[in-house]
mmCIF file of the N, C-alpha and C atoms, coordinates in Angstrom:
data_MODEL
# 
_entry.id   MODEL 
# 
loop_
_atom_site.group_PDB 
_atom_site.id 
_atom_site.type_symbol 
_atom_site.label_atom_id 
_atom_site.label_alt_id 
_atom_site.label_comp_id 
_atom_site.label_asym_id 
_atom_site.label_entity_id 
_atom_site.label_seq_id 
_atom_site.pdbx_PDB_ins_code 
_atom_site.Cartn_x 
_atom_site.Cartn_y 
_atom_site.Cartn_z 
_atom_site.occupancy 
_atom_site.B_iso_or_equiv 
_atom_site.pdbx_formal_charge 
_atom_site.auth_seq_id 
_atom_site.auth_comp_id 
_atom_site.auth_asym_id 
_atom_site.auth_atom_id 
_atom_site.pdbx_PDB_model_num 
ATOM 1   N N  . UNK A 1 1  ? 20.335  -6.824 37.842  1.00 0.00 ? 1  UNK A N  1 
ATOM 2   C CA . UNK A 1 1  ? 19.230  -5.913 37.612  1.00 0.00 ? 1  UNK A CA 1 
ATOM 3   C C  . UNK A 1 1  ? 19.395  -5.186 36.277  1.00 0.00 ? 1  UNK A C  1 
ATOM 4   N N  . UNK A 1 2  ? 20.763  -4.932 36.139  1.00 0.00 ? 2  UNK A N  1 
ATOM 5   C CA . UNK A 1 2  ? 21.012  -3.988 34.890  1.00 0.00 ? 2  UNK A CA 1 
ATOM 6   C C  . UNK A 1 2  ? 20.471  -4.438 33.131  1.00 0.00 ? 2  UNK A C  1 
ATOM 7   N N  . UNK A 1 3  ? 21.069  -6.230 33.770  1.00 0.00 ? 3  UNK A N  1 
ATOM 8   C CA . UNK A 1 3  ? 20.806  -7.100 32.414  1.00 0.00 ? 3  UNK A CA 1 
ATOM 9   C C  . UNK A 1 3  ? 19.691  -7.434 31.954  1.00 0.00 ? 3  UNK A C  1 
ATOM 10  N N  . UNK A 1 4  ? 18.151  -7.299 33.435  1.00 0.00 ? 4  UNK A N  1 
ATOM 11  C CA . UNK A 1 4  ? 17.064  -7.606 33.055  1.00 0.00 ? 4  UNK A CA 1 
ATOM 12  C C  . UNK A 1 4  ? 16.595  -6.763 32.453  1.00 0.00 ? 4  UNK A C  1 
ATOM 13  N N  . UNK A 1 5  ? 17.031  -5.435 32.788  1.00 0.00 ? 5  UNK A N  1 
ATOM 14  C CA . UNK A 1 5  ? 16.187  -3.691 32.003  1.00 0.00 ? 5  UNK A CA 1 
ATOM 15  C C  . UNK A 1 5  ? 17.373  -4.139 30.872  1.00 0.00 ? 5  UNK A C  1 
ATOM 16  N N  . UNK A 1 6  ? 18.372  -4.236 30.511  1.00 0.00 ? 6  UNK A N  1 
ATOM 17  C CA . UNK A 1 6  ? 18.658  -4.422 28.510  1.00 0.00 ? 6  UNK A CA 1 
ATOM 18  C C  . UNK A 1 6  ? 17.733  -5.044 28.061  1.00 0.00 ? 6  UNK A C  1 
ATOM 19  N N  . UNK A 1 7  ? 17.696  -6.395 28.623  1.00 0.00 ? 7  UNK A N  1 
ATOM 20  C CA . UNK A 1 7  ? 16.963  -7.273 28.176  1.00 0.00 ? 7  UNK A CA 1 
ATOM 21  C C  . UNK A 1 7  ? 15.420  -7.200 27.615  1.00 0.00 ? 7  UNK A C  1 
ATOM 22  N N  . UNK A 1 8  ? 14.942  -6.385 28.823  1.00 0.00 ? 8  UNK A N  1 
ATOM 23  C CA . UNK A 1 8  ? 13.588  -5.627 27.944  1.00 0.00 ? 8  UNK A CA 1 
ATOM 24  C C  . UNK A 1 8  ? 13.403  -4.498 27.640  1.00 0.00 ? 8  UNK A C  1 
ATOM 25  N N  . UNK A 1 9  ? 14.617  -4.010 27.727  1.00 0.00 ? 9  UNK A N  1 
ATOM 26  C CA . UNK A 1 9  ? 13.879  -2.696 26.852  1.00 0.00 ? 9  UNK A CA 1 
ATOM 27  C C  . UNK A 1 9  ? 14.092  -3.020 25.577  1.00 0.00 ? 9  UNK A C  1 
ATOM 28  N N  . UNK A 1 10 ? 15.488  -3.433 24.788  1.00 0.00 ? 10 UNK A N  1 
ATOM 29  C CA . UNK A 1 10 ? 15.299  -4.390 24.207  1.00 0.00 ? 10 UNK A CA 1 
ATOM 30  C C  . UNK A 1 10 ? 13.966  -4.933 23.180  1.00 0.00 ? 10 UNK A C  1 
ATOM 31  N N  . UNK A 1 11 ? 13.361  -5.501 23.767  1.00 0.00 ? 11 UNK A N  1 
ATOM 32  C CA . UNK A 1 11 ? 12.356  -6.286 24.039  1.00 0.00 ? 11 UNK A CA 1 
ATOM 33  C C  . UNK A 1 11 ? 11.527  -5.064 23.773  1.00 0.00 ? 11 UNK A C  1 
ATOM 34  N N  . UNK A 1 12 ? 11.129  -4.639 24.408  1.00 0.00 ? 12 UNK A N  1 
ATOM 35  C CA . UNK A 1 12 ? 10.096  -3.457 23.829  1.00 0.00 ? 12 UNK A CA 1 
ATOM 36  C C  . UNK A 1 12 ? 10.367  -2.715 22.665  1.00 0.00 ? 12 UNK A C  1 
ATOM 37  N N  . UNK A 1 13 ? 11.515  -2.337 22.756  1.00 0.00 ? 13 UNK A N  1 
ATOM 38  C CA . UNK A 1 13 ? 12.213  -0.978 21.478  1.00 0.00 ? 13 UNK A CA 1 
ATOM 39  C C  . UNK A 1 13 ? 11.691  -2.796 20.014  1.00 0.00 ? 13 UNK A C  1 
ATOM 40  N N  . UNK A 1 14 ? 12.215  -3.811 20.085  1.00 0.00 ? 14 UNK A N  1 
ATOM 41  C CA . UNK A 1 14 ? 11.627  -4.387 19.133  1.00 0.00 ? 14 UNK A CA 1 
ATOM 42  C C  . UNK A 1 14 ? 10.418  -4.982 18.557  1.00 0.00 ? 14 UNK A C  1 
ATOM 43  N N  . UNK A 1 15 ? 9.338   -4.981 19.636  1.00 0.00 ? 15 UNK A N  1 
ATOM 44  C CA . UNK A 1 15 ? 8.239   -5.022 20.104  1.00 0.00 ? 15 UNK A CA 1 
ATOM 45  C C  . UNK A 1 15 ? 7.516   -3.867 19.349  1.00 0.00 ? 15 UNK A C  1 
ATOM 46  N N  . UNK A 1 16 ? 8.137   -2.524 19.554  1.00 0.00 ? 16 UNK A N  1 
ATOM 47  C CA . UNK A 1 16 ? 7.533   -1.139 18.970  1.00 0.00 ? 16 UNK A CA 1 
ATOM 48  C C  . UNK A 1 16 ? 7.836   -1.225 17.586  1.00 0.00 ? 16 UNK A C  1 
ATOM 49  N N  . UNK A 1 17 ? 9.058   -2.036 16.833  1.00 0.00 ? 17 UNK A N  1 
ATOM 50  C CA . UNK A 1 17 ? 9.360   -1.618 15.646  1.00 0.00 ? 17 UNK A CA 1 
ATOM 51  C C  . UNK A 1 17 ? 8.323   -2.548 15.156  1.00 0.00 ? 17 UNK A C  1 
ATOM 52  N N  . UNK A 1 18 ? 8.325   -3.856 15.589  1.00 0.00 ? 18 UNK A N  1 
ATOM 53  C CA . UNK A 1 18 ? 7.168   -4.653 14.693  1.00 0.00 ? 18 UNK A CA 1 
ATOM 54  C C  . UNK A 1 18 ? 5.918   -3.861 14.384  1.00 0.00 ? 18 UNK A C  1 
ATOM 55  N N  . UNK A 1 19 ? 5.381   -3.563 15.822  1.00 0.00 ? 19 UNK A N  1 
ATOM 56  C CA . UNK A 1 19 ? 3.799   -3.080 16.021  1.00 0.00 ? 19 UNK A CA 1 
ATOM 57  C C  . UNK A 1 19 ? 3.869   -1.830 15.254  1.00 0.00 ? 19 UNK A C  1 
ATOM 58  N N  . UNK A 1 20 ? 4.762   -1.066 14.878  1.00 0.00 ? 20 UNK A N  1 
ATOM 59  C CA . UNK A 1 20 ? 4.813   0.055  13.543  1.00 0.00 ? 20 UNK A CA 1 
ATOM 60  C C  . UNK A 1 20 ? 4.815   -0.497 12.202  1.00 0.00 ? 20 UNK A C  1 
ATOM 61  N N  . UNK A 1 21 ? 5.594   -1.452 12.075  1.00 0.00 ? 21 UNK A N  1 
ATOM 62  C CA . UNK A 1 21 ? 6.029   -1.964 10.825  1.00 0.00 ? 21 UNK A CA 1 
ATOM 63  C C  . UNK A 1 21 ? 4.419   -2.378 10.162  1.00 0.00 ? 21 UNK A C  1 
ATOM 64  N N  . UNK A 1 22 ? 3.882   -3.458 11.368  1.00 0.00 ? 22 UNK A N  1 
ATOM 65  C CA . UNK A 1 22 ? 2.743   -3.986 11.035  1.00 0.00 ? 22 UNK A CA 1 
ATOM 66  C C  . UNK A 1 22 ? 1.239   -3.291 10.717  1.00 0.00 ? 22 UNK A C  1 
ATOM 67  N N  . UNK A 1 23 ? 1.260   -2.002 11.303  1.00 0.00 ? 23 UNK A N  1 
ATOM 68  C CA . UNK A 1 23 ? 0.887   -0.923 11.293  1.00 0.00 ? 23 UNK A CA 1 
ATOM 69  C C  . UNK A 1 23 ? 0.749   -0.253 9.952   1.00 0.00 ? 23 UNK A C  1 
ATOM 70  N N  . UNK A 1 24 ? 1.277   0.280  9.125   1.00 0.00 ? 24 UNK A N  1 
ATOM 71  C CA . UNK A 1 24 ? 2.011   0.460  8.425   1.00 0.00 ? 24 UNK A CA 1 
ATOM 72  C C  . UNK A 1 24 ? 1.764   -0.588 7.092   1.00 0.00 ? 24 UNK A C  1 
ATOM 73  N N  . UNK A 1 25 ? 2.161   -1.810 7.175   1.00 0.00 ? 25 UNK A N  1 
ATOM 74  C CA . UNK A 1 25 ? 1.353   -2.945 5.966   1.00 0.00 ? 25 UNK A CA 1 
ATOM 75  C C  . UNK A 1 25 ? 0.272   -2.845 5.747   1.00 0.00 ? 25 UNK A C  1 
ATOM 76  N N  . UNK A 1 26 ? -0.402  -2.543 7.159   1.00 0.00 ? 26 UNK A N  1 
ATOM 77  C CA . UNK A 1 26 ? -2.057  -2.493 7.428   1.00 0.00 ? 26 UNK A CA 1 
ATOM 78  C C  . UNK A 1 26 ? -2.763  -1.594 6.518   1.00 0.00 ? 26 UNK A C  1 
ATOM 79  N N  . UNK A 1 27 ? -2.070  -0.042 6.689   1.00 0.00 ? 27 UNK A N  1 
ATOM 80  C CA . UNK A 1 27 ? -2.511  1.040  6.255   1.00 0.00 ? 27 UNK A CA 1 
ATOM 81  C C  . UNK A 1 27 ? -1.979  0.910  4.476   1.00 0.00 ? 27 UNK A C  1 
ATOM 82  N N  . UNK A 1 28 ? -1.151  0.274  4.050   1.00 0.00 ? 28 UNK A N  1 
ATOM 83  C CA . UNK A 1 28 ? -0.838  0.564  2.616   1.00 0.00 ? 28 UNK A CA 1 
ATOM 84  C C  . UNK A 1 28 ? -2.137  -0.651 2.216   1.00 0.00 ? 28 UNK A C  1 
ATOM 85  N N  . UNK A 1 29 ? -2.232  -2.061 2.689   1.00 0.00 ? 29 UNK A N  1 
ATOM 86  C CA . UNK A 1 29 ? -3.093  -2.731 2.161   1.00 0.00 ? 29 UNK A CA 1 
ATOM 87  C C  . UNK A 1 29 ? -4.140  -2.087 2.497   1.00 0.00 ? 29 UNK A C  1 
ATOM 88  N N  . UNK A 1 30 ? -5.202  -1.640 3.361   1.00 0.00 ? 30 UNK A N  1 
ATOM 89  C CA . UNK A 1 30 ? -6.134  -1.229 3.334   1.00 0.00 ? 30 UNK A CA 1 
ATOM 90  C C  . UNK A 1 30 ? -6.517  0.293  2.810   1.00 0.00 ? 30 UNK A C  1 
ATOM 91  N N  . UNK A 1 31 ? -5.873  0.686  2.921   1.00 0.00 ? 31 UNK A N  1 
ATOM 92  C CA . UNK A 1 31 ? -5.542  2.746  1.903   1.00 0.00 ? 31 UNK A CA 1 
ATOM 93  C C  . UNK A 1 31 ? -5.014  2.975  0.494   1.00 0.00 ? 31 UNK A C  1 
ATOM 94  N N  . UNK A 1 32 ? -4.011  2.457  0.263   1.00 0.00 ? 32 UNK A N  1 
ATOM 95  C CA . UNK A 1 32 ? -3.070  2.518  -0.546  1.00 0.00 ? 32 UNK A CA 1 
ATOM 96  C C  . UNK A 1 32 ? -3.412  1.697  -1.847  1.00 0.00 ? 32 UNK A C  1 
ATOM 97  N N  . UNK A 1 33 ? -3.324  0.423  -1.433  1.00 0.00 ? 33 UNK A N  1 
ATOM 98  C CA . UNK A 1 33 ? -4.124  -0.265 -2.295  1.00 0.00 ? 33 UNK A CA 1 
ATOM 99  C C  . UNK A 1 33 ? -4.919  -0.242 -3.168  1.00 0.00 ? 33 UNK A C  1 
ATOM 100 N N  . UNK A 1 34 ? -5.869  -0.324 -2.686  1.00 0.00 ? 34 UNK A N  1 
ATOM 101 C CA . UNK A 1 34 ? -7.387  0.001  -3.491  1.00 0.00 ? 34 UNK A CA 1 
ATOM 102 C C  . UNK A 1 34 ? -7.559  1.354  -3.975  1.00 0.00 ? 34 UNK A C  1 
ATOM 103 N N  . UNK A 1 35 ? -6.712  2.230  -3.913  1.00 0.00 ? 35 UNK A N  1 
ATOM 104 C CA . UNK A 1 35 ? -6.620  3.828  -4.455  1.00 0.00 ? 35 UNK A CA 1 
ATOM 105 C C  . UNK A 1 35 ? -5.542  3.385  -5.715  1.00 0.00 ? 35 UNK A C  1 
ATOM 106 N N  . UNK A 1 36 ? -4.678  2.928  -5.710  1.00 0.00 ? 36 UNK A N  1 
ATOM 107 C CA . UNK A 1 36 ? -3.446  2.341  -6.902  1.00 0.00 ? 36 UNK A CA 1 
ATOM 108 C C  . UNK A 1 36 ? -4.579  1.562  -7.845  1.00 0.00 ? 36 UNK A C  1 
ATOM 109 N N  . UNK A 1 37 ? -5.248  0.778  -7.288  1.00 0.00 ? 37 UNK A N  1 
ATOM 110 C CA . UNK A 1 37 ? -6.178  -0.613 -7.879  1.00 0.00 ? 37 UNK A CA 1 
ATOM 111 C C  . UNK A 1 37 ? -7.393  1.073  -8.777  1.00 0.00 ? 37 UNK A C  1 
ATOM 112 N N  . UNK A 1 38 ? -8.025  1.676  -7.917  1.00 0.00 ? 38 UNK A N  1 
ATOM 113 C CA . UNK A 1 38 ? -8.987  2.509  -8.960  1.00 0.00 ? 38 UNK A CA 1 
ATOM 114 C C  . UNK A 1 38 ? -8.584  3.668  -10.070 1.00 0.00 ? 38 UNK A C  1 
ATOM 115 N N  . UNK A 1 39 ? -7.104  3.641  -9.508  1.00 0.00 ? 39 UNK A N  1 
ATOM 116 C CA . UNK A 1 39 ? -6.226  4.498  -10.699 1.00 0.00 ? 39 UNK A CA 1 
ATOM 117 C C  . UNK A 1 39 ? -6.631  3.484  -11.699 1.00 0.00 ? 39 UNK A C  1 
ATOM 118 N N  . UNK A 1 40 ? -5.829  2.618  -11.506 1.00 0.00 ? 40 UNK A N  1 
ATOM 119 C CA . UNK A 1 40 ? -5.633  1.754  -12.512 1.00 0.00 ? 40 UNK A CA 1 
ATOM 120 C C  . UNK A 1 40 ? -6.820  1.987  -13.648 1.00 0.00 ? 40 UNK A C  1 
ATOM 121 N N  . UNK A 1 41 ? -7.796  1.617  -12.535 1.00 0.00 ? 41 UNK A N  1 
ATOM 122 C CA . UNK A 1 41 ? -9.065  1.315  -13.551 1.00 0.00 ? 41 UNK A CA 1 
ATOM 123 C C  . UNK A 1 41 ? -9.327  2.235  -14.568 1.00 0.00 ? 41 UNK A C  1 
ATOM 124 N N  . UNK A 1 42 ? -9.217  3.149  -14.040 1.00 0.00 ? 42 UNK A N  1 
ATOM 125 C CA . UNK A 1 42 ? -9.268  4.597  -14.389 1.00 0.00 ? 42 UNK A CA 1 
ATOM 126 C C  . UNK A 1 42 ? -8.650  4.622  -15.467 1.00 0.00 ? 42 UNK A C  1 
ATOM 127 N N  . UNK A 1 43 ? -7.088  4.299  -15.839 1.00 0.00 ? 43 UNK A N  1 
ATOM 128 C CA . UNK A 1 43 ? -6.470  4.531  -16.679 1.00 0.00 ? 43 UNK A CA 1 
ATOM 129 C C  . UNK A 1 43 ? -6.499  3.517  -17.490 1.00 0.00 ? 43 UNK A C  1 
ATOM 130 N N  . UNK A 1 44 ? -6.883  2.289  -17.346 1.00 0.00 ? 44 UNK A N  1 
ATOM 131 C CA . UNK A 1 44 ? -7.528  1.197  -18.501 1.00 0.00 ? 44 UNK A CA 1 
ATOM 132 C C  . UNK A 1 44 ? -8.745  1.732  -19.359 1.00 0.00 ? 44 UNK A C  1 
ATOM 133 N N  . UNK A 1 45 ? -9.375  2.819  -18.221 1.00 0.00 ? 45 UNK A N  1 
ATOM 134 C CA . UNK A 1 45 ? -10.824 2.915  -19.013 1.00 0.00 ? 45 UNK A CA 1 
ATOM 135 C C  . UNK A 1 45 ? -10.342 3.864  -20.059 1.00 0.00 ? 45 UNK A C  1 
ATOM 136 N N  . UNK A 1 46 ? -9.549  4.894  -19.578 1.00 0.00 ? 46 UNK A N  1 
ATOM 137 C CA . UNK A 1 46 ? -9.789  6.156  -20.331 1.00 0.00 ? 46 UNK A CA 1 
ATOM 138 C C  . UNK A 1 46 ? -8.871  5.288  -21.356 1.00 0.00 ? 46 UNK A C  1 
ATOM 139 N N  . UNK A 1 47 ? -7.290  4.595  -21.827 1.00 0.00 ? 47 UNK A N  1 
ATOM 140 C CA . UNK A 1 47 ? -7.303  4.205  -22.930 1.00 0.00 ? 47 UNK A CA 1 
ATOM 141 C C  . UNK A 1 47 ? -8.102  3.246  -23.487 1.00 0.00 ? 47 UNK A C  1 
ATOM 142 N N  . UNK A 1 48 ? -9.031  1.946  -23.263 1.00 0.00 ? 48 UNK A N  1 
ATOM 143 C CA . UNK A 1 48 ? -10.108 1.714  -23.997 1.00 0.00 ? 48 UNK A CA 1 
ATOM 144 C C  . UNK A 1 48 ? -10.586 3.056  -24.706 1.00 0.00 ? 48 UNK A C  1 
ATOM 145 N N  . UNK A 1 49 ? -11.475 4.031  -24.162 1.00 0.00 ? 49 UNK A N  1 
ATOM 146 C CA . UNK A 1 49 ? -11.867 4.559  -24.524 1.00 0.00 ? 49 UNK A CA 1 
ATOM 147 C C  . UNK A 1 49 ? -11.525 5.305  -26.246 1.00 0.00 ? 49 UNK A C  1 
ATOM 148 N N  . UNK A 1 50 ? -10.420 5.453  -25.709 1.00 0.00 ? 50 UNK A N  1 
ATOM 149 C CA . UNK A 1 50 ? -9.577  6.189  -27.059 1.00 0.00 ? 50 UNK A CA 1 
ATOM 150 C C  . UNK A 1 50 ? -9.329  5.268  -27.554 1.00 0.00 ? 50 UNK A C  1 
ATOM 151 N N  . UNK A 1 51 ? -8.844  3.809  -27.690 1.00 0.00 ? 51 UNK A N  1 
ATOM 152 C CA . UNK A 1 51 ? -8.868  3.262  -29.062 1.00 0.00 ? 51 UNK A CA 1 
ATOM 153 C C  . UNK A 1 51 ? -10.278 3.318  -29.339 1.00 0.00 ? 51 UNK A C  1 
ATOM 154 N N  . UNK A 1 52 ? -11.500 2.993  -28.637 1.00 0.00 ? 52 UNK A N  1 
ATOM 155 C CA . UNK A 1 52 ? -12.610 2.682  -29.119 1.00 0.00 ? 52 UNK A CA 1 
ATOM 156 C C  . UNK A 1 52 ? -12.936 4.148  -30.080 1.00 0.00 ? 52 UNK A C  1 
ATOM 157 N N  . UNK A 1 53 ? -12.512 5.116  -29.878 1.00 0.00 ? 53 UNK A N  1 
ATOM 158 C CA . UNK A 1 53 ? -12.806 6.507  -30.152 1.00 0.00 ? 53 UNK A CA 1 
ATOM 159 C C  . UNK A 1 53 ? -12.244 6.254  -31.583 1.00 0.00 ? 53 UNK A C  1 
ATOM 160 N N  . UNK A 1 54 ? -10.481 6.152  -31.922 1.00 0.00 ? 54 UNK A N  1 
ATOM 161 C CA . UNK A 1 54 ? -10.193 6.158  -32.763 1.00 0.00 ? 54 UNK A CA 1 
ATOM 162 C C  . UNK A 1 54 ? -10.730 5.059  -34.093 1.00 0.00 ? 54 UNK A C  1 
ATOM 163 N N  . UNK A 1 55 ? -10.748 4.088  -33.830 1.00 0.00 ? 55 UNK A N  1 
ATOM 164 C CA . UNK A 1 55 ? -11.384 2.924  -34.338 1.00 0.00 ? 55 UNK A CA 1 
ATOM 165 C C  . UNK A 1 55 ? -12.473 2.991  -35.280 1.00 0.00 ? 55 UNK A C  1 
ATOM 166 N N  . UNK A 1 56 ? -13.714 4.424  -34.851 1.00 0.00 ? 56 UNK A N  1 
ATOM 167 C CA . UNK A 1 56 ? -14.957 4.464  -34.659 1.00 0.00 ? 56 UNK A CA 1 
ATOM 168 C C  . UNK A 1 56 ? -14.930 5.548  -35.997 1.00 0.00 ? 56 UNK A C  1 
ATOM 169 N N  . UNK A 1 57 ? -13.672 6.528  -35.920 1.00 0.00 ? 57 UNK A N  1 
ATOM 170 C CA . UNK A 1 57 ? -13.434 7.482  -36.706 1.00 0.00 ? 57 UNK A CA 1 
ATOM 171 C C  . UNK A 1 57 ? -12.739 6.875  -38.137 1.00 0.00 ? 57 UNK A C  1 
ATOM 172 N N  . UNK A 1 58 ? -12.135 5.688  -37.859 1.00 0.00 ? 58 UNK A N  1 
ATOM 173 C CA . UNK A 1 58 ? -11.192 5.054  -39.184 1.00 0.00 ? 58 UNK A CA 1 
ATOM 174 C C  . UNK A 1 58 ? -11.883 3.993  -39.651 1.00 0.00 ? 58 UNK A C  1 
ATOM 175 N N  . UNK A 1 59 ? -12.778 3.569  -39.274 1.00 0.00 ? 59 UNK A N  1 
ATOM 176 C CA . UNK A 1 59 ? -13.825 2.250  -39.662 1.00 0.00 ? 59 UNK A CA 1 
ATOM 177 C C  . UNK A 1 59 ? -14.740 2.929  -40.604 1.00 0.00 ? 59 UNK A C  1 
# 
């Protein structure tokens, strides 16, 4: 009896770490992500911007 309760709890306690872990991938790809991805953009635009700025002043 003793070996079947290791056996799953076990079994659950690793069961719980996946279903967090996976959890967790979920929330950085769907949250995380696309907030890093519109920085980005963000910070491509604003330097375009300034070379286009400087460029505009030395031309």
């Amino acid at each position: 009896m003793m070996k079947n309760f290791t056996k799953g709890f076990l079994f659950g306690a690793v069961a719980t770490i996946g279903a967090v872990a996976g959890a967790l991938v979920s929330f950085k790809k769907a949250v995380v992500e696309p907030i890093e991805q519109e920085e980005q953009r963000f910070e491509d635009n604003r330097k375009k911007a300034m070379r286009k700025g400087r460029s505009a002043h030395h031309g």
